[in-house]
KEDREN-67728 format. One record per atom (N, C-alpha, C, CB): atom name; x, y, z. Coordinates in steps of 0.02 Angstrom, whole numbers. Glycine has a CB too. Layout:
N
{rec 'CA'; {X; Y; Z}} ...
This chain:
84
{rec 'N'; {2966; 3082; 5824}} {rec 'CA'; {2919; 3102; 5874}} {rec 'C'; {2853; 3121; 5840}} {rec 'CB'; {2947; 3161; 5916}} {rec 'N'; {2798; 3097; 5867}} {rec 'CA'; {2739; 3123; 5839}} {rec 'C'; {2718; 3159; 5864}} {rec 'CB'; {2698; 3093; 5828}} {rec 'N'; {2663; 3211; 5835}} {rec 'CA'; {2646; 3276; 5839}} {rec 'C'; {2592; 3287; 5891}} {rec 'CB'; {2626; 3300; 5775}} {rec 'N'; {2597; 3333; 5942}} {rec 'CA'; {2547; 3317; 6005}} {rec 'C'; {2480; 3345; 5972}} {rec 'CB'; {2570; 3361; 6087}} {rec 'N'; {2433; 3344; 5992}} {rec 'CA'; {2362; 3328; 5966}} {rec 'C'; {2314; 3381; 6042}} {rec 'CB'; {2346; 3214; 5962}} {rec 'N'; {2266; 3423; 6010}} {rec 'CA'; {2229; 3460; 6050}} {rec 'C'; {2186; 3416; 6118}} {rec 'CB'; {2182; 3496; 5999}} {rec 'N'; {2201; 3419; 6187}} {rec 'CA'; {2168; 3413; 6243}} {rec 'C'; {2081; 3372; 6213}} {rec 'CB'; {2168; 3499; 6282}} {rec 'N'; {2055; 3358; 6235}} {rec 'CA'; {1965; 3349; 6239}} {rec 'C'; {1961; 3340; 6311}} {rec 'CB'; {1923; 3273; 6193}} {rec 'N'; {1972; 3381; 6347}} {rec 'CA'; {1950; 3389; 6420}} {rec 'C'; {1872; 3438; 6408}} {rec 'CB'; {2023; 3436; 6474}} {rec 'N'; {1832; 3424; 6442}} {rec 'CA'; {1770; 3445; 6460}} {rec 'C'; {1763; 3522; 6465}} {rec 'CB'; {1755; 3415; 6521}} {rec 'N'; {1795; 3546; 6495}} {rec 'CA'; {1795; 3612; 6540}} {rec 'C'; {1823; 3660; 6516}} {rec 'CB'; {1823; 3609; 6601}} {rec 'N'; {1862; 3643; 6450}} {rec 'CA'; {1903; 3706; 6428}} {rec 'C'; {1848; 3733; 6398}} {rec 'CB'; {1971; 3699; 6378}} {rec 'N'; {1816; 3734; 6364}} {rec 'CA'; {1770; 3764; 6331}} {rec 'C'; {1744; 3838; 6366}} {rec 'CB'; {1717; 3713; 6323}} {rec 'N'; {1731; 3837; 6410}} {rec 'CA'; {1723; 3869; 6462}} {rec 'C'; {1765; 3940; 6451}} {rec 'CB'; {1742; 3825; 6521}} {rec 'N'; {1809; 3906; 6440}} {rec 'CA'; {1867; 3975; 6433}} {rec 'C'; {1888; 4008; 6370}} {rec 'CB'; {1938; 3955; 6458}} {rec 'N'; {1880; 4066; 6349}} {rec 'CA'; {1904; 4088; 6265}} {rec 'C'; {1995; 4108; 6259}} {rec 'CB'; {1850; 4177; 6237}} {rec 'N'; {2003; 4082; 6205}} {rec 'CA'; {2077; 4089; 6196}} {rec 'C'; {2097; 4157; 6157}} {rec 'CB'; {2105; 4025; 6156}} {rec 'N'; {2076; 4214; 6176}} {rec 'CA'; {2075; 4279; 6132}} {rec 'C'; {2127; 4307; 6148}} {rec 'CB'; {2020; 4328; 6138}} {rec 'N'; {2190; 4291; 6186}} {rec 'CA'; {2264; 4318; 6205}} {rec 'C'; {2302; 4296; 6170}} {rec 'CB'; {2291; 4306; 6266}} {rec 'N'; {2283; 4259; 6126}} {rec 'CA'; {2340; 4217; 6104}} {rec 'C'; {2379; 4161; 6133}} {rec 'CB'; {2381; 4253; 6094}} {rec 'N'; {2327; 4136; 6206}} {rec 'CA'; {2328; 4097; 6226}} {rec 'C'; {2317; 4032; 6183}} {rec 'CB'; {2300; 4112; 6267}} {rec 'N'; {2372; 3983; 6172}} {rec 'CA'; {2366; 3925; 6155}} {rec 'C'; {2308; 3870; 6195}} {rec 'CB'; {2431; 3908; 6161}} {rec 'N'; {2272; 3837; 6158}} {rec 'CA'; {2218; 3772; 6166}} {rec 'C'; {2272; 3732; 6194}} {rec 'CB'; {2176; 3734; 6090}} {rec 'N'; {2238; 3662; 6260}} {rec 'CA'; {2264; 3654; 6290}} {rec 'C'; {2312; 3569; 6252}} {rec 'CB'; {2220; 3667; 6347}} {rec 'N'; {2359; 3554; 6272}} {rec 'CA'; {2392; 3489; 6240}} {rec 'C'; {2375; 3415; 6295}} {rec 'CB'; {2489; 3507; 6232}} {rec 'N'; {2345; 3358; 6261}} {rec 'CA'; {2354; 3307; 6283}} {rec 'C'; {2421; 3289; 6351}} {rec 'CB'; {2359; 3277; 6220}} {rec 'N'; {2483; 3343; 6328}} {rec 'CA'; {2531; 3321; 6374}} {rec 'C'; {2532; 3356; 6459}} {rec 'CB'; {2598; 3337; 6334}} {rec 'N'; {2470; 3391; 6422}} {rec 'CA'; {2462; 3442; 6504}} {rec 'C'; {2427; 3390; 6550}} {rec 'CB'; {2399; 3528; 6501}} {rec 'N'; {2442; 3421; 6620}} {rec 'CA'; {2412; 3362; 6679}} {rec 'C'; {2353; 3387; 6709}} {rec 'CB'; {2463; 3345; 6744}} {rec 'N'; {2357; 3434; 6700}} {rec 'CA'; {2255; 3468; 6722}} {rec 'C'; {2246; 3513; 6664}} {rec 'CB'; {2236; 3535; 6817}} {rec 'N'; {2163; 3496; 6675}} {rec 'CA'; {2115; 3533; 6641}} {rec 'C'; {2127; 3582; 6605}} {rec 'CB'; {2077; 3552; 6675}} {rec 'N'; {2162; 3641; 6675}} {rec 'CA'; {2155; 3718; 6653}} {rec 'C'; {2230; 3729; 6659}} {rec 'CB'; {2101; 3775; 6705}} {rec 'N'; {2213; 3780; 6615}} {rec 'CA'; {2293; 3805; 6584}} {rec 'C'; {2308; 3870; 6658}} {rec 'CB'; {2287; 3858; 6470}} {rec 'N'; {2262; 3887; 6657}} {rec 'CA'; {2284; 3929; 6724}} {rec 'C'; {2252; 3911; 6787}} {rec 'CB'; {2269; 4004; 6718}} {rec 'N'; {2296; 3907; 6852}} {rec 'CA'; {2239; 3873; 6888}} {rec 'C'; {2210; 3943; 6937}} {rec 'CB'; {2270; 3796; 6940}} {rec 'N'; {2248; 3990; 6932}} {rec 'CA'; {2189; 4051; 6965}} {rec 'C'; {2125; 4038; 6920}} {rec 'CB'; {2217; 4148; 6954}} {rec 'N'; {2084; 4030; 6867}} {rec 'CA'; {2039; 4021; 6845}} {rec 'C'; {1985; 3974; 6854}} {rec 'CB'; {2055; 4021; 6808}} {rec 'N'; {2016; 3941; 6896}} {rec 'CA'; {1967; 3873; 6913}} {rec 'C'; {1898; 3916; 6960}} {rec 'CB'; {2023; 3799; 6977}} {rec 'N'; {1850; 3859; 6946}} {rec 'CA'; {1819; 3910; 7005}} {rec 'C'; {1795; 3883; 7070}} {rec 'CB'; {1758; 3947; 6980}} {rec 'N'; {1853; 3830; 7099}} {rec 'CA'; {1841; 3809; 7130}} {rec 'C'; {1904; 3867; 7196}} {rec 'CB'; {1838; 3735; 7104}} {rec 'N'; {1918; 3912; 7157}} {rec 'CA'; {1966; 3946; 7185}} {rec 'C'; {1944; 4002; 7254}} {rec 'CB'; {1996; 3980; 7125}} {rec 'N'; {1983; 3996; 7305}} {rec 'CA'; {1945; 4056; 7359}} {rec 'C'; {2002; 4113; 7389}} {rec 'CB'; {1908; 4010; 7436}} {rec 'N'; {2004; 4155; 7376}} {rec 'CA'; {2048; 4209; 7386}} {rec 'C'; {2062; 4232; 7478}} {rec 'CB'; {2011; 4272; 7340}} {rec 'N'; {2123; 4237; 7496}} {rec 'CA'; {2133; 4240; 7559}} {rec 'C'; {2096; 4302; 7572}} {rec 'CB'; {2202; 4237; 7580}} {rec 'N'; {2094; 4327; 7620}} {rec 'CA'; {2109; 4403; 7659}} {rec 'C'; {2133; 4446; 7634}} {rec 'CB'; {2145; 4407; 7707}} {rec 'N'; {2223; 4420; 7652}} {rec 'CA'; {2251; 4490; 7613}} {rec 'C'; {2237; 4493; 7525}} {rec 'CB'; {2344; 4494; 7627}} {rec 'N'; {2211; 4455; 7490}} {rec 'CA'; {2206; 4439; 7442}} {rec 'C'; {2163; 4515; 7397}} {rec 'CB'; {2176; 4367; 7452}} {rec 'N'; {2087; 4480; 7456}} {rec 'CA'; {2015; 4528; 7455}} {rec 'C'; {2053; 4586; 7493}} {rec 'CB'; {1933; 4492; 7503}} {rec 'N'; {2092; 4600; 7531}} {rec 'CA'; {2108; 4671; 7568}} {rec 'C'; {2157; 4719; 7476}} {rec 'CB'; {2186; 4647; 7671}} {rec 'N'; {2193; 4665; 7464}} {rec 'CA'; {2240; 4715; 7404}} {rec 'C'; {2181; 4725; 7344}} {rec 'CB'; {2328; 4665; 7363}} {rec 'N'; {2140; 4679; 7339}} {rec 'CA'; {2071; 4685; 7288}} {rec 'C'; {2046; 4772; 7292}} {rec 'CB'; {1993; 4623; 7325}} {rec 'N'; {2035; 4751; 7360}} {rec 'CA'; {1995; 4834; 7382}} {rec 'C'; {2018; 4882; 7386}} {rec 'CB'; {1968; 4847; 7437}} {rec 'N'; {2095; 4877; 7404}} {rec 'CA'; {2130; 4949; 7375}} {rec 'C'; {2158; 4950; 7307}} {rec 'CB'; {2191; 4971; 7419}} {rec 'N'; {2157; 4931; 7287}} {rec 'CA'; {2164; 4917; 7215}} {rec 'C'; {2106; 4944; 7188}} {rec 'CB'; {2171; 4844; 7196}} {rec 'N'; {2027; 4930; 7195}} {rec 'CA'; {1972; 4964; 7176}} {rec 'C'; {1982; 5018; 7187}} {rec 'CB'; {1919; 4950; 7197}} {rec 'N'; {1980; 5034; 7242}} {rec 'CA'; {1982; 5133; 7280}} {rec 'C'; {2039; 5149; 7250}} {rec 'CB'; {1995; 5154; 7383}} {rec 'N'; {2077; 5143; 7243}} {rec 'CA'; {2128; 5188; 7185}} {rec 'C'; {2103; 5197; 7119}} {rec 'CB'; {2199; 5152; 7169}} {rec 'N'; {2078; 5141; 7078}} {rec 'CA'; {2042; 5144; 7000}} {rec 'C'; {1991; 5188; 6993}} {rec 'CB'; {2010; 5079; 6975}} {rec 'N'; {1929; 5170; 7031}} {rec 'CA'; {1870; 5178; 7025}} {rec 'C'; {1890; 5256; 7013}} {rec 'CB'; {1821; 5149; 7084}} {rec 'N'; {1896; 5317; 7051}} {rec 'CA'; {1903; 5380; 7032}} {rec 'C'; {1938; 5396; 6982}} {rec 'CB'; {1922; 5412; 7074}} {rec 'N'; {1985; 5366; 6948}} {rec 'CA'; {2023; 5346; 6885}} {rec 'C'; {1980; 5342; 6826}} {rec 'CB'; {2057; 5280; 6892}} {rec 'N'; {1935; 5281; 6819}} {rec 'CA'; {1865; 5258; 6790}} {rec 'C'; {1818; 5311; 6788}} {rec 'CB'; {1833; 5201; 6831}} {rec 'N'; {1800; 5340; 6829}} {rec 'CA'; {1760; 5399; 6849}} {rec 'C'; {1774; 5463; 6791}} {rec 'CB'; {1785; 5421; 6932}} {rec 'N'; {1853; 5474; 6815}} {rec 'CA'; {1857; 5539; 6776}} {rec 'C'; {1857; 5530; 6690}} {rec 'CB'; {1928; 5578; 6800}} {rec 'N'; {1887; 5487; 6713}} {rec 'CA'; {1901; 5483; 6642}} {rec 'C'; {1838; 5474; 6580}} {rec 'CB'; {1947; 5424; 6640}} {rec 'N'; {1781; 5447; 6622}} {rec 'CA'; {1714; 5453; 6586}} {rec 'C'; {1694; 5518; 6582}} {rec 'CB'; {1660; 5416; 6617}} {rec 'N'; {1698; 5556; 6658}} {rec 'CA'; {1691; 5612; 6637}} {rec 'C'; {1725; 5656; 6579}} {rec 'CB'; {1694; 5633; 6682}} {rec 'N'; {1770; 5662; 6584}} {rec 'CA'; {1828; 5686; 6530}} {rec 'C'; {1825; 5658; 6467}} {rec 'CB'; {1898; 5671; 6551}} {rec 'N'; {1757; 5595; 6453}} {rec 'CA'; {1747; 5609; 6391}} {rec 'C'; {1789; 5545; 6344}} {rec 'CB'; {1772; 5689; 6381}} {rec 'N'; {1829; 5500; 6397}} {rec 'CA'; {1876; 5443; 6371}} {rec 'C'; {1833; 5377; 6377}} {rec 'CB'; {1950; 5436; 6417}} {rec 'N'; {1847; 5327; 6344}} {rec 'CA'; {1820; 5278; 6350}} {rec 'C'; {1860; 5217; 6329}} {rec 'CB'; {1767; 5287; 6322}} {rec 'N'; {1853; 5155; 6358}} {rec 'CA'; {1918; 5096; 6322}} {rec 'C'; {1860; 5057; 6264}} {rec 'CB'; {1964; 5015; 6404}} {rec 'N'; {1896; 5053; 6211}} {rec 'CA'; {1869; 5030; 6163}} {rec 'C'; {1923; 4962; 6137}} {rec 'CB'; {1854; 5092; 6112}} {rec 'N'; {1910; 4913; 6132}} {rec 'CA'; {1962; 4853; 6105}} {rec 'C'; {2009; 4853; 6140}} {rec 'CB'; {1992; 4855; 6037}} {rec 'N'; {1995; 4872; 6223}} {rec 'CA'; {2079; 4864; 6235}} {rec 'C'; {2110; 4932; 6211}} {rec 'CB'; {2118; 4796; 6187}} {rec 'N'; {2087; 5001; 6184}} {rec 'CA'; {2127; 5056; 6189}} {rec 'C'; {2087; 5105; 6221}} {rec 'CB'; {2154; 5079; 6126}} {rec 'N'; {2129; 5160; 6251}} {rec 'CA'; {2095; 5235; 6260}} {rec 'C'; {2081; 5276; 6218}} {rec 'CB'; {2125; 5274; 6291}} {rec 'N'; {2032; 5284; 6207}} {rec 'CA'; {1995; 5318; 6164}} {rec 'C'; {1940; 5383; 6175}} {rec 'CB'; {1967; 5271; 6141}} {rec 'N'; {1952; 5453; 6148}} {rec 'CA'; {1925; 5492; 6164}} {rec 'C'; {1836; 5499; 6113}} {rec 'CB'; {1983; 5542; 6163}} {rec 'N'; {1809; 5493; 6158}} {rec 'CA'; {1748; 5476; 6126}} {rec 'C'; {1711; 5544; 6087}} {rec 'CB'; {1700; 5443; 6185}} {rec 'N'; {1675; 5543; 6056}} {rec 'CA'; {1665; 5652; 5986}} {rec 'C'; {1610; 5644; 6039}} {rec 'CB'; {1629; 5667; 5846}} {rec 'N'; {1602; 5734; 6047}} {rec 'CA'; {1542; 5738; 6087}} {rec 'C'; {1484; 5743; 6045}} {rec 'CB'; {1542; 5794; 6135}} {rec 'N'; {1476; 5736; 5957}} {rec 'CA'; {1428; 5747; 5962}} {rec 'C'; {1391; 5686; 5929}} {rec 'CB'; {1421; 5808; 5942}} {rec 'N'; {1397; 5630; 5936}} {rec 'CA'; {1382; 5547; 5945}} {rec 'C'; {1342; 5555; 5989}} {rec 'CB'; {1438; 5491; 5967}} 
């Protein structure tokens, strides 16, 4: 068996592989490796309704926690020195 060989589809580029997400293979049948990402994509109702409570729960989350002096740095929580 020979060895499959990296995609040259157009459009991946578009997208960065910083998860450790694998580049896409010749043997795949579309473009994108995920297809929520496309952006040809349109979100129902209840989709945008769980979006928005989903925000209103975070956002005061986000809030305090700035206040309180935390901040996400690389992907961690991190308590930021007050005197920076």
């Amino acid at each position: 068996m020979s060895k499959l060989h990296k995609s040259s589809y157009n459009d991946v580029s578009a997208f960065e592989n910083n998860d450790g997400q694998r580049g896409l293979l010749c043997s795949n049948k579309t473009s994108l490796r995920c297809p929520s990402l496309s952006s040809k994509a349109v979100l129902s109702d209840s989709s945008l309704k769980a979006l928005e409570e989903l925000a209103s729960v975070l956002k005061p989350i986000y809030l305090r926690m700035k206040r309180e002096g935390y901040s996400m740095v690389n992907g961690h929580l991190v308590k930021i020195k007050e005197n920076e």
